[in-house]
Structure formats: C-alpha cells, structure tokens
C-alpha positions as CSV (number, residue, x, y, z in Angstrom):
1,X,0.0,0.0,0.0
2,X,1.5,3.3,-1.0
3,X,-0.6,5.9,0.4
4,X,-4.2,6.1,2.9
5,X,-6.5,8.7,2.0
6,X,-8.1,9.7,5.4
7,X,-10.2,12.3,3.6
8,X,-12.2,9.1,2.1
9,X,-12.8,8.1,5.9
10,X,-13.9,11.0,7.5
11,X,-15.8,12.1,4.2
12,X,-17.5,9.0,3.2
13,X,-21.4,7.9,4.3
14,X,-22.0,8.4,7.9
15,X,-23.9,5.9,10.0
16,X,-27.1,7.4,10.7
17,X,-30.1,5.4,12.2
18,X,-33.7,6.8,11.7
19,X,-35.5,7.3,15.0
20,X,-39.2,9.4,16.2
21,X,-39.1,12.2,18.3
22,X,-42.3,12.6,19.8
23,X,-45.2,14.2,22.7
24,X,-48.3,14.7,23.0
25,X,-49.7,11.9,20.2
26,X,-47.7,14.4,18.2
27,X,-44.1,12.7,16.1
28,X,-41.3,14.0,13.9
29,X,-39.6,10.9,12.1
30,X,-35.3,11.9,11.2
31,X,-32.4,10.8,11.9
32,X,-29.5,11.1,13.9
33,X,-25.4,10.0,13.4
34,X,-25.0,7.0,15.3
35,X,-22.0,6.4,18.0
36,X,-20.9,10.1,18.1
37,X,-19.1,9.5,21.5
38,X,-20.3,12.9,22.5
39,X,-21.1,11.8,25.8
40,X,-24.5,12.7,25.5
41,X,-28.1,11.1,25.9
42,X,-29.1,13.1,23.0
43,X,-28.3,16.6,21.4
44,X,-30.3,18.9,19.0
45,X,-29.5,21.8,17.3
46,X,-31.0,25.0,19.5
47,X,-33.3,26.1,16.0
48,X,-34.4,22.6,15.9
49,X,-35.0,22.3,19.3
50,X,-37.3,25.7,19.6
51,X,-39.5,24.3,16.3
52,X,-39.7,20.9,18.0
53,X,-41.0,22.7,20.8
54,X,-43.4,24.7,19.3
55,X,-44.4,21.8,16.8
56,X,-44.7,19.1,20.2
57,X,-46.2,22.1,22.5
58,X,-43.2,20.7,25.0
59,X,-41.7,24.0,26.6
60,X,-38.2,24.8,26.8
61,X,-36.2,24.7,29.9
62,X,-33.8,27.1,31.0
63,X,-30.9,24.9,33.3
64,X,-29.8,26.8,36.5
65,X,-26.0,25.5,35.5
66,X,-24.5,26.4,32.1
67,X,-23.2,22.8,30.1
68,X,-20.0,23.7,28.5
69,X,-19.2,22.2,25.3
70,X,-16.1,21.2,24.1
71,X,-16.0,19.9,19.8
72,X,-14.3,17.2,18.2
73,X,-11.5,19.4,17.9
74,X,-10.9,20.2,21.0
75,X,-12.6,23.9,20.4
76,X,-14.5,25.1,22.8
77,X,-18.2,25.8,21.6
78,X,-21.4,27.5,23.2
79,X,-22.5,26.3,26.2
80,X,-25.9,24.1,26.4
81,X,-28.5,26.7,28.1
82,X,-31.6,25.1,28.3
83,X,-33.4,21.4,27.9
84,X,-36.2,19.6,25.5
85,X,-37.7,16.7,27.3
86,X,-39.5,14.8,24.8
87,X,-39.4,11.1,24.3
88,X,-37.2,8.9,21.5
89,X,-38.5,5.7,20.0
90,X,-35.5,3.9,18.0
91,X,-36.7,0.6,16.5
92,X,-39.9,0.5,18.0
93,X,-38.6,0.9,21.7
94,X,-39.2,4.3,23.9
C-alpha cells in the first residue's frame, strides 16, 4: 500500500439510524449519526429544538447551571442553556 486517503474516511457515508421524536400523540420521524461518542443522551441543534418545541407544544427549559461544550476538535463551543424533554422511540422501543 503506498498511500491512505483519510479524507475518504472521514468524508465518506455516515452511520445514521432513523428514529421518532415525539409528545403529545404528536411525532417527527429523522435521523441522527450514530456512536458520536459525545457523551450525550441526545443533542439537537438550538433552532431545531425551539421548532420541535413549538411543533410538540413541550416548553423549553432554561438549566440553573450552564453545560460547556467542548467539539471534536478540541474547540471550545457554546454552552448548552436550556433542555427539551420529549421522548425517542428507535426501533420501535421508547
């Protein structure tokens, strides 16, 4: 072998697994990478989060103790301000 082109790993097809965010007999079928190791139950993006809200008439929840956030590059991103709780069905299981 004369060469390894990482860019074809890290660029290639993600694993993604389809899954159902839902609350009050209301759903949202997407998807979600699987095995980010971002030791985390489950993170959204804050503009998808306030639509899900709206859309699953869950409120927001503003934590007393800022989450900080630290990227796969060792950057340090916003902190996580507030929380969704809604449920997650992934292959038929809550």
């Amino acid at each position: 072998m004369s060469h390894v082109n990482l860019g074809r790993l890290v660029s290639g097809r993600s694993c993604t697994i389809p899954y159902t965010l839902f609350r009050n007999r209301y759903q949202v079928l997407t998807s979600a990478l699987a095995n980010s190791r971002a030791n985390a139950f489950a993170l959204i993006d804050t503009q998808c989060a306030v639509k899900l809200a709206d859309f699953l008439n869950a409120p927001l929840k503003e934590l007393p103790k800022l989450i900080p956030i630290r990227g796969y590059n060792g950057r340090i991103g916003p902190p996580i301000t507030t929380i969704l709780r809604i449920y997650l069905r992934v292959n038929g299981r809550r």
